[in-house]
C-alpha positions in Angstrom: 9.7 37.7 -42.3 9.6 38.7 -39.0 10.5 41.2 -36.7 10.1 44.1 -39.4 9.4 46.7 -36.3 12.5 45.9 -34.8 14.3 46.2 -38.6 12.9 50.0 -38.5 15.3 50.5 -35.0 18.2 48.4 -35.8 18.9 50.9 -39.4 18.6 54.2 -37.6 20.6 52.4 -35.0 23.5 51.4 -36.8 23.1 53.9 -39.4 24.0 56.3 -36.7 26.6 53.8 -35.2 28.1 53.6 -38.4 29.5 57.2 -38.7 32.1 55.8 -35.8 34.3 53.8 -38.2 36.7 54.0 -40.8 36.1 54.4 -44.5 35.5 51.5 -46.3 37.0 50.0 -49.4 34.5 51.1 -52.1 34.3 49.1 -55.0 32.6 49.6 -58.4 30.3 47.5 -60.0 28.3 48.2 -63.0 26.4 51.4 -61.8 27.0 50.9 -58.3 28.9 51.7 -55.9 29.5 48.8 -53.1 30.7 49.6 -49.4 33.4 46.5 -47.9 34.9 46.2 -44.9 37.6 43.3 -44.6 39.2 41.6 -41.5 41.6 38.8 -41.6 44.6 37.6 -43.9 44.3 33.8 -43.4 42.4 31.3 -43.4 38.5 30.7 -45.4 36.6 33.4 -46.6 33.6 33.6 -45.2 31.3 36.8 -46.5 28.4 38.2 -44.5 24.9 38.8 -45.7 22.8 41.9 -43.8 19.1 41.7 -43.3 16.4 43.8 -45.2 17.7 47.3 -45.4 20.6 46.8 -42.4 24.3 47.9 -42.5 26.6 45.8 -42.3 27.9 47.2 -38.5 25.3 44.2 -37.2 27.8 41.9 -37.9 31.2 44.0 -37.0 31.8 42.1 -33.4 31.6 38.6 -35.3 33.5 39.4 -37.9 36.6 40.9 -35.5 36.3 38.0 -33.8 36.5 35.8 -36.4 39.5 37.8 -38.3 41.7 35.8 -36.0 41.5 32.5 -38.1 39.1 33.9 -41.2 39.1 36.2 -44.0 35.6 37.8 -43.5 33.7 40.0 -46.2 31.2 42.7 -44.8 29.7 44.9 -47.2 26.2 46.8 -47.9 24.0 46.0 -50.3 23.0 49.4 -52.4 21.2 51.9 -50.7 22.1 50.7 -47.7 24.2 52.0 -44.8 27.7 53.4 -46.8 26.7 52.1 -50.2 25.9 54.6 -52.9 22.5 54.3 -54.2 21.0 51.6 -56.1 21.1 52.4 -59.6 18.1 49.5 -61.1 14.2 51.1 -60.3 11.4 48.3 -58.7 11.8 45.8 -56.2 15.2 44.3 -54.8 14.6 40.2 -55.9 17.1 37.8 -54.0 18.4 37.2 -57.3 19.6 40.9 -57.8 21.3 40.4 -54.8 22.4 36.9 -55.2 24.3 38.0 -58.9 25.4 41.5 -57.4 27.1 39.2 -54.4 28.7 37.2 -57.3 30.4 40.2 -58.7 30.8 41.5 -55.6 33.2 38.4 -54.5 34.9 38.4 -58.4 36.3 41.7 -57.8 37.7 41.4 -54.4 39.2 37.9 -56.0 39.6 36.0 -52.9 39.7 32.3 -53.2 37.1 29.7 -53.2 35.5 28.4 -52.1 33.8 30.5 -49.2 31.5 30.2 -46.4 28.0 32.2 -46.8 26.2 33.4 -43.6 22.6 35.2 -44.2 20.8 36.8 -41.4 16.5 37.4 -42.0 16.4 38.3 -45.4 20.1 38.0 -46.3 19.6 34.5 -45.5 17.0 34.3 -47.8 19.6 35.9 -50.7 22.4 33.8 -49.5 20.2 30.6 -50.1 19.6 31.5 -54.0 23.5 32.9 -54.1 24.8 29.1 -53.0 21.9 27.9 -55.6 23.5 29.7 -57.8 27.2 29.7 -57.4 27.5 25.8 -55.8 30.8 25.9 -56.8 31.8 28.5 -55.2 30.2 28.0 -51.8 32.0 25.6 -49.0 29.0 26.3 -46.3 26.2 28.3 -45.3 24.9 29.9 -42.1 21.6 31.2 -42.2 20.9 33.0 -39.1 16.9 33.4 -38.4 16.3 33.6 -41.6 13.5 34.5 -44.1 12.6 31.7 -46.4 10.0 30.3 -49.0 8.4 28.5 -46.3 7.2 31.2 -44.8 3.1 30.5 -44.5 1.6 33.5 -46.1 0.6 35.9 -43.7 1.7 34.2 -40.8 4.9 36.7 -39.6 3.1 40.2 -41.0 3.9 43.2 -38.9 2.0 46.2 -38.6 5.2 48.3 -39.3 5.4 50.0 -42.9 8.0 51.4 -44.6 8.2 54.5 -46.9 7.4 53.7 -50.4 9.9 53.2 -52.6 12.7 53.1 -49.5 15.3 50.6 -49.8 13.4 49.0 -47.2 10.4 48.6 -49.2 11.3 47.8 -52.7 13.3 44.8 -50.7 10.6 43.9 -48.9 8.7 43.8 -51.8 11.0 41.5 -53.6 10.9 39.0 -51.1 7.8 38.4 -52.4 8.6 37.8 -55.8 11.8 35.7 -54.7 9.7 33.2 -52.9 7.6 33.0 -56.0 10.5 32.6 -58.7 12.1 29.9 -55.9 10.8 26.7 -58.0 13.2 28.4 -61.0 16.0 28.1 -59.2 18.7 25.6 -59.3 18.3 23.3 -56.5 21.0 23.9 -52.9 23.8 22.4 -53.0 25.0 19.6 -50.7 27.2 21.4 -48.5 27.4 22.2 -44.8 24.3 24.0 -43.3 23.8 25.4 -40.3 20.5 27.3 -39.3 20.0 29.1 -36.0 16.6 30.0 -35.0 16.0 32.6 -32.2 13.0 32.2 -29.8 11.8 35.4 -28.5 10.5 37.8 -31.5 7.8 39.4 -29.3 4.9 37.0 -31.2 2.6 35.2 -29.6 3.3 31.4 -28.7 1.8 29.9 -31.3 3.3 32.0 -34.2 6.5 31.4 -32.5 6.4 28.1 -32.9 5.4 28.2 -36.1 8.6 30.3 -37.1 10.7 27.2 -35.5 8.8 25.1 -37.7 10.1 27.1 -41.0 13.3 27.3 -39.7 13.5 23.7 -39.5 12.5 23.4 -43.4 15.0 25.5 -44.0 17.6 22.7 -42.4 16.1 20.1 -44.6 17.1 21.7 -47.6 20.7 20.0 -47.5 21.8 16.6 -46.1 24.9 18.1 -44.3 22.7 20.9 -42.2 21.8 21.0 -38.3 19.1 23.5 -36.2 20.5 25.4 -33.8 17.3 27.2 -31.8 19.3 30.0 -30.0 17.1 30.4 -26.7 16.6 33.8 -25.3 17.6 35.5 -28.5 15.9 37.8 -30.8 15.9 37.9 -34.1 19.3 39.8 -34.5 21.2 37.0 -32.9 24.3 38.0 -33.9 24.4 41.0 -31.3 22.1 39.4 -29.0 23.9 36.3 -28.5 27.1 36.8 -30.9 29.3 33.7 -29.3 26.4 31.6 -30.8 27.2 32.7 -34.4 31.1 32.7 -34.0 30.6 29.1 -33.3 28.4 28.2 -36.1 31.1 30.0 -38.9 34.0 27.9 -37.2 31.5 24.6 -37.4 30.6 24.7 -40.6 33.9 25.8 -41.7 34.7 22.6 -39.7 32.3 20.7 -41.8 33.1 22.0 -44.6 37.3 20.4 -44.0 38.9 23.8 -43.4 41.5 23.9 -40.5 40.1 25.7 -37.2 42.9 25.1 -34.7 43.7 28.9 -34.9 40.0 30.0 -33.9 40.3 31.2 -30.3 36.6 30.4 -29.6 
């Protein structure tokens, strides 16, 4: 994945932003106690995936904006942001987090079936969650996201995380995620939409290369399209927000829900 430097500022960011908003609605799963904010009491549901070790506050503009035709689903993954801790030990596999999502969406019982957007490594989970729950998944967004096509080496940083951090054991897991991938059920047929950002701070070549995996990452389903979001970073859901609105009201498009209500 790329961009882990500029992970390491956007959590003490928004960890410190985060203090600035309301309680959220904590609900109990297993061990764990799981942070949700909702917005919206019509139309799809449409749940939002962080990236490795980021609140959910990177998503809050998108999701107020969307509340105006959508039922959207922010939450943090454990350890993360408001979340209580996370009670399993060893790294955080997209499959944890794929299953935890699952339960997650069963106890706020809101109807199916839903749109899935994923941004860097949440896109990598919400790719095995849709794997996993087809029917239960209307769309996906996958917004810069980490994948198993990921050349090895090709997007390390020189940024390091503490050991045993949130932000390392799920770092970790990407790892054995992209190893395990060949287990999983294939991706369902639904709507896809990827956007790719440009401008990661990598040289020319490796960016390129990224545009290449993101592309792979569209082939997986025969209903997808690439969206390369120019002059974006890799959090292109407060770098270039409008960009992401419109890809949840496409693919909710796509996927035959009713947009006339979306102001965008």
């Amino acid at each position: 994945m790329p961009c882990r430097a500029l992970t390491v500022f956007w959590i003490a960011t928004l960890c410190a932003a985060s203090f600035a908003y309301a309680a959220p609605r904590m609900i109990k799963l297993g061990a764990a106690e799981i942070a949700v904010e909702q917005f919206g009491d019509r139309g799809p549901v449409v749940v939002f995936e962080s990236g490795l070790g980021t609140p959910m506050e990177s998503f809050r503009s998108v999701a107020e904006a969307l509340s105006s035709c959508m039922q959207v689903v922010l939450y943090d993954r454990p350890g993360i942001g408001r979340s209580g801790p996370r009670p399993e030990q060893g790294p955080v596999t997209a499959g944890e987090a794929a299953d935890r999502l699952g339960g997650l969406i069963a106890a706020l019982d809101l109807p199916a079936p839903r749109i899935i957007v994923g941004h860097s490594l949440g896109g990598f989970n919400a790719q095995i969650y849709a794997r996993r729950f087809p029917k239960d998944v209307a769309a996906v967004v996958l917004i810069d996201a980490a994948s198993q096509f990921e050349p090895e080496g090709a997007f390390v940083s020189t940024s390091k995380f503490s050991p045993g951090s949130i932000e390392a054991l799920e770092d970790e897991g990407f790892d054995l995620g992209v190893a395990a991938i060949a287990a999983e059920p294939p991706f369902p047929p639904v709507p896809l939409i990827v956007l790719a950002a440009t401008d990661h701070a990598m040289p020319a070549e490796t960016e390129k290369l990224w545009l290449e995996t993101q592309a792979k990452i569209a082939a997986l389903s025969p209903k997808s399209r690439l969206e390369i979001i120019k002059g974006s970073g890799h959090y292109i859901q407060t770098d270039k927000p409008d960009a992401v609105i419109a890809a949840v009201i496409a693919a909710a498009r796509a996927a035959g829900f009713a947009t006339g209500d979306c102001a965008h």
